[in-house]
C-alpha positions in Angstrom: 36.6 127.6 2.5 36.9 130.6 5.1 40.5 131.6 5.7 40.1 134.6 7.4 36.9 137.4 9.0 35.5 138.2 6.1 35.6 135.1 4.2 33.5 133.9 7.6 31.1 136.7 7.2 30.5 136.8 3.5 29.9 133.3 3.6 28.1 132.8 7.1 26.3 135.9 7.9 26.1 138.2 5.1 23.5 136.0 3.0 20.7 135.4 5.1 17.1 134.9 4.3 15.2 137.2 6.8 15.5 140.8 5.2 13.0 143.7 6.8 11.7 146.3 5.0 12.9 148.7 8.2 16.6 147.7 7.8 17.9 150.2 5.9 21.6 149.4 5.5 22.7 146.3 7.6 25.9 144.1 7.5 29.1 146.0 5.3 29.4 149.1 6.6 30.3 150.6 10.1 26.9 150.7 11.5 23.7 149.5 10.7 20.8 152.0 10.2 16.9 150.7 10.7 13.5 152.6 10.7 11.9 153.0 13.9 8.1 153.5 13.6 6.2 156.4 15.4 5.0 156.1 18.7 6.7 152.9 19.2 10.5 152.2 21.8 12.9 150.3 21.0 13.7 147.7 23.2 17.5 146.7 23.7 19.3 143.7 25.4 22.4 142.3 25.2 23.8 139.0 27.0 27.1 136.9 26.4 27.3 133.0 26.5 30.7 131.8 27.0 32.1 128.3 26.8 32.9 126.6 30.0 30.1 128.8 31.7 27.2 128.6 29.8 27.7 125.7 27.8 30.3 122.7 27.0 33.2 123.4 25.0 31.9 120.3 22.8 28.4 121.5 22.8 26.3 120.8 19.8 26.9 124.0 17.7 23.4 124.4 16.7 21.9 123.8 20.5 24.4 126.6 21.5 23.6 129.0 18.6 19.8 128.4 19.4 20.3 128.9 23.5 22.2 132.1 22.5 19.2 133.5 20.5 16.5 132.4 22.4 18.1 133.8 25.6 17.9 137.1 24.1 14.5 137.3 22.3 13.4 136.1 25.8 14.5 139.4 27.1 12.2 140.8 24.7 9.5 138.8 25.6 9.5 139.8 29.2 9.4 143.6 28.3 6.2 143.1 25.8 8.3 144.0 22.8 8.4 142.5 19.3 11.4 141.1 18.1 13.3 142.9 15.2 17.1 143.4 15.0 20.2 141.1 16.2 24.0 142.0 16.4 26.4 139.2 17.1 30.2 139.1 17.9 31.2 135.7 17.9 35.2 135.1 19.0 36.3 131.8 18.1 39.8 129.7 18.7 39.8 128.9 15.0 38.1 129.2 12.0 36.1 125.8 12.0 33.5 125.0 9.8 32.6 122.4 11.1 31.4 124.2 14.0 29.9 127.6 12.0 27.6 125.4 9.5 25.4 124.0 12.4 25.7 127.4 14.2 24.4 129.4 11.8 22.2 127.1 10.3 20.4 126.9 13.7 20.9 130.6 14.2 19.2 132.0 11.6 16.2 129.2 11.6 15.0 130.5 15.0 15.8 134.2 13.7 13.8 133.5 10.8 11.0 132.2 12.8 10.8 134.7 15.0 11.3 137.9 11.9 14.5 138.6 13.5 17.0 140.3 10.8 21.4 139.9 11.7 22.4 143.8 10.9 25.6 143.8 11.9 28.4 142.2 14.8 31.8 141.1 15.0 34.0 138.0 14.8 37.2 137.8 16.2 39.7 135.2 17.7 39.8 133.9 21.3 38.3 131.8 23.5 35.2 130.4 22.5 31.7 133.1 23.2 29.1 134.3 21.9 27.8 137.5 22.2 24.1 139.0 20.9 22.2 142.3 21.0 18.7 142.0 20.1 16.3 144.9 19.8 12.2 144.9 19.6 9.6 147.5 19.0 7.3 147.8 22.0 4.8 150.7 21.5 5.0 153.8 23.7 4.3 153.7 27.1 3.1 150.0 26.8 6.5 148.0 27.9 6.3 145.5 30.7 8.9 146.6 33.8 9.5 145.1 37.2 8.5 147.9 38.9 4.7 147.8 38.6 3.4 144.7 41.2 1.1 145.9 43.7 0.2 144.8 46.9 -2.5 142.1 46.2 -1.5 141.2 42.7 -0.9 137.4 42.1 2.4 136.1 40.7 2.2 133.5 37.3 5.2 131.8 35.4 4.3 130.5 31.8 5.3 127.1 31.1 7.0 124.4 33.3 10.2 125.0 35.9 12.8 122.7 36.8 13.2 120.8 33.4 16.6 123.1 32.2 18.4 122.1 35.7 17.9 118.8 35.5 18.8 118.8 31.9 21.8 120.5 32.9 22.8 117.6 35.5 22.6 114.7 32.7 24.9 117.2 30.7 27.1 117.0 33.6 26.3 113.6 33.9 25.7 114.5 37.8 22.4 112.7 37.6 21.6 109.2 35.5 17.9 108.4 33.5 17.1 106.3 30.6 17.8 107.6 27.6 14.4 108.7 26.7 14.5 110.7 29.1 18.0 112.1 29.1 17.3 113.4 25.6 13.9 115.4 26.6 15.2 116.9 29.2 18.7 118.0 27.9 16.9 119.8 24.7 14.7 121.6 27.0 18.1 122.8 28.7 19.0 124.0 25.6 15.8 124.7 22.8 13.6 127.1 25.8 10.5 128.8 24.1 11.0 132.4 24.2 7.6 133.6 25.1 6.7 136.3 22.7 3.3 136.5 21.9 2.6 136.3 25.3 4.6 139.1 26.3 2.5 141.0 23.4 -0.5 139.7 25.1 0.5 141.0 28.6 0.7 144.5 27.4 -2.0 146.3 29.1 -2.6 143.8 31.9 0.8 142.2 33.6 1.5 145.2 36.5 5.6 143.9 36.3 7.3 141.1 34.4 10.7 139.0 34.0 11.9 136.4 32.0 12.9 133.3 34.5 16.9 133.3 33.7 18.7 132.7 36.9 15.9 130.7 38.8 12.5 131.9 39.7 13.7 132.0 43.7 16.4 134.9 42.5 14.6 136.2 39.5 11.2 137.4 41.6 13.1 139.1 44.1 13.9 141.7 41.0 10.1 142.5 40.8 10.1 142.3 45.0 13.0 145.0 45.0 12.3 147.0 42.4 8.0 147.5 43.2 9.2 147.7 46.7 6.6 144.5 47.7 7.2 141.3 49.5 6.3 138.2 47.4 5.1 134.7 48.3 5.3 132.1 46.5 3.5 128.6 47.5 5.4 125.9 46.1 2.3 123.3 45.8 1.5 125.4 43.1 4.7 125.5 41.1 4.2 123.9 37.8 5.9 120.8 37.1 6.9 118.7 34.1 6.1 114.6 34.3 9.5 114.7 32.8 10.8 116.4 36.0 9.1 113.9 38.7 10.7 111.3 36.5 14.0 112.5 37.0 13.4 113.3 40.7 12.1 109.6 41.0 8.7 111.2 42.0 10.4 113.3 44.9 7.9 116.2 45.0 9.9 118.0 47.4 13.0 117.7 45.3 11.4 119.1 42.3 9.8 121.8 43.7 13.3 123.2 44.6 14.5 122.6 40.9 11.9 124.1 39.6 12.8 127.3 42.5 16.2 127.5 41.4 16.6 126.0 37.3 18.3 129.0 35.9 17.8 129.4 32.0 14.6 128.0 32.2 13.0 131.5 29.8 9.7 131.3 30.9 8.0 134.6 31.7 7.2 135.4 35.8 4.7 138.5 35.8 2.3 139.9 38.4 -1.4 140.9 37.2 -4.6 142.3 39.8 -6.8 140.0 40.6 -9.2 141.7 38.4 -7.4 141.1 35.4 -7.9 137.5 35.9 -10.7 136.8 33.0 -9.0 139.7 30.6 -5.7 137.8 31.4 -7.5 134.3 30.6 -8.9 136.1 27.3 -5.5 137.3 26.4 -3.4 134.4 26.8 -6.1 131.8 25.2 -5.0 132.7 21.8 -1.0 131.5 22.7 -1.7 128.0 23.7 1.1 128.8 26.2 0.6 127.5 29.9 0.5 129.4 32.3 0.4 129.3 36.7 -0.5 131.4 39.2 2.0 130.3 41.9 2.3 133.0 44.6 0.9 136.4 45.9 2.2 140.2 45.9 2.1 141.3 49.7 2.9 144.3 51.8 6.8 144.5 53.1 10.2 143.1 51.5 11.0 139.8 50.7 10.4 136.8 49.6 8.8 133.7 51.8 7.8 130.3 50.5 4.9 128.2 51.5 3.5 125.0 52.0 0.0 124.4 52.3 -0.2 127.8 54.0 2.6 127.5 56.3 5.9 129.0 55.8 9.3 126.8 54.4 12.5 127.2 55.5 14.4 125.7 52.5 18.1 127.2 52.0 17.5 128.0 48.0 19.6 129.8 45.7 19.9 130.7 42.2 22.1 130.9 39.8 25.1 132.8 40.0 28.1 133.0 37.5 30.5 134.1 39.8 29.8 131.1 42.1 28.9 128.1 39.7 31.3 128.2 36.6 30.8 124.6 35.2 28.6 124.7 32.7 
């Protein structure tokens, strides 16, 4: 039984079965020290999940331990890069086992599947959060930004959008569905797909990309801002799940604004030329990943939204943790 940080760490996180041959000294001492190829960046990104915000204090361990992780290699994902190290600082109320076996179990599954080797973190006490640095190899001069779109490009998001906010509703049990449904849709809330190998693919073609983490409506105006473009997005072409009509009750219009404004969805949003089309079709036919062009890169600043070619004035937001804190 763990009594105290170390006990939680030699038995937890110290033993795990992913080892790389480019860690060269990883949990035990003060830092960790890895191998970083020639000609390649390493790619960096660190994001906090905290109960109460991003999750249920009574959230299934291993949903929160995979939403954690996935969140993070999705940053990856959206900058081209490979995934390769993790740190994690976990604070926790008490020392409950209870709670750590499902966590790490689920933890180190996905980092397993995704070659993702733990090198080092933190546990403490407090209130319940987790908190994870991961770090890919993306090869020089090759990583995906936001500040490449060009007037003229069109504008894609991989998968389906809306399905994590309405998961999020049943959670809150704000919304009611059958069972069935209920469980589908809360598991995509939590379980997203980082998008990896289609990042890799991107390399060479996307012009800007961003993983889909505070809702598509907020998360495109990054590549907007930053390329100094407008964008439009037509919102007949937004992709959306039979899962997520269901729960709408077949409202179209109400889940074409879920799918605008679902934060945590990790899909990938990236812009490509029109000539890239059949080298983009080429290089995502291998990931048996969907994928949608829903929009346009235009001259100006901005985003509009249309219908059928004529503009929408919906009031849309996404998410923002210093506006909606009950997750």
């Amino acid at each position: 039984m763990a009594k105290n940080e170390f006990d939680i760490i030699n038995h937890y996180f110290a033993h795990q079965e992913q080892q790389r041959d480019d860690v060269v000294l990883a949990i035990g001492d003060d830092c960790a020290l890895v191998d970083v190829p020639a000609n390649y960046h390493v790619a960096i990104s660190t994001d906090s999940l905290v109960a109460g915000t991003h999750f249920l204090v009574d959230a299934d361990p291993a949903f929160v331990a995979y939403k954690a992780l996935a969140s993070n290699i999705s940053d990856l994902a959206a900058m081209g890069a490979t995934p390769a190290w993790v740190s994690l600082a976990l604070t926790l109320p008490t020392i409950d086992e209870a709670w750590l076996a499902p966590f790490c179990h689920s933890f180190f599954e996905l980092a397993n599947r995704y070659n993702i080797q733990l090198i080092g973190g933190d546990t403490t006490k407090g209130p319940l959060s987790i908190t994870l640095t991961v770090q890919g190899l993306v090869p020089r001069g090759q990583a995906l930004t936001r500040s490449g779109a060009q007037v003229g490009d069109d504008v894609y998001v991989t998968g389906n959008l809306g399905d994590s906010a309405a998961g999020l509703a049943l959670i809150l049990n704000q919304s009611q569905c059958d069972q069935c449904l209920t469980t589908v849709l809360v598991e995509r809330h939590f379980k997203a797909h980082p998008r990896v190998n289609v990042g890799e693919a991107l390399r060479g073609i996307a012009s800007a990309a961003l993983d889909i983490s505070d809702g598509v409506i907020a998360d495109v105006k990054h590549i907007g801002e930053r390329s100094q473009v407008a964008i439009e997005i037509d919102v007949e072409k937004l992709p959306l799940s039979a899962e997520l009509l269901a729960f709408c009750d077949g409202d179209c219009q109400q889940a074409q604004q879920l799918a605008l404004t679902s934060g945590e969805e990790y899909e990938l949003c990236f812009t490509a030329s029109k000539a890239n089309r059949d080298a983009l079709k080429m290089a995502l036919a291998h990931t048996n990943v969907k994928y949608s062009c829903i929009g346009q890169v235009i001259a100006g600043r901005g985003l509009s939204l249309l219908q059928l070619g004529k503009p929408v004035s919906w009031k849309l937001s996404g998410w923002d943790h210093f506006v909606v804190t009950n997750k």
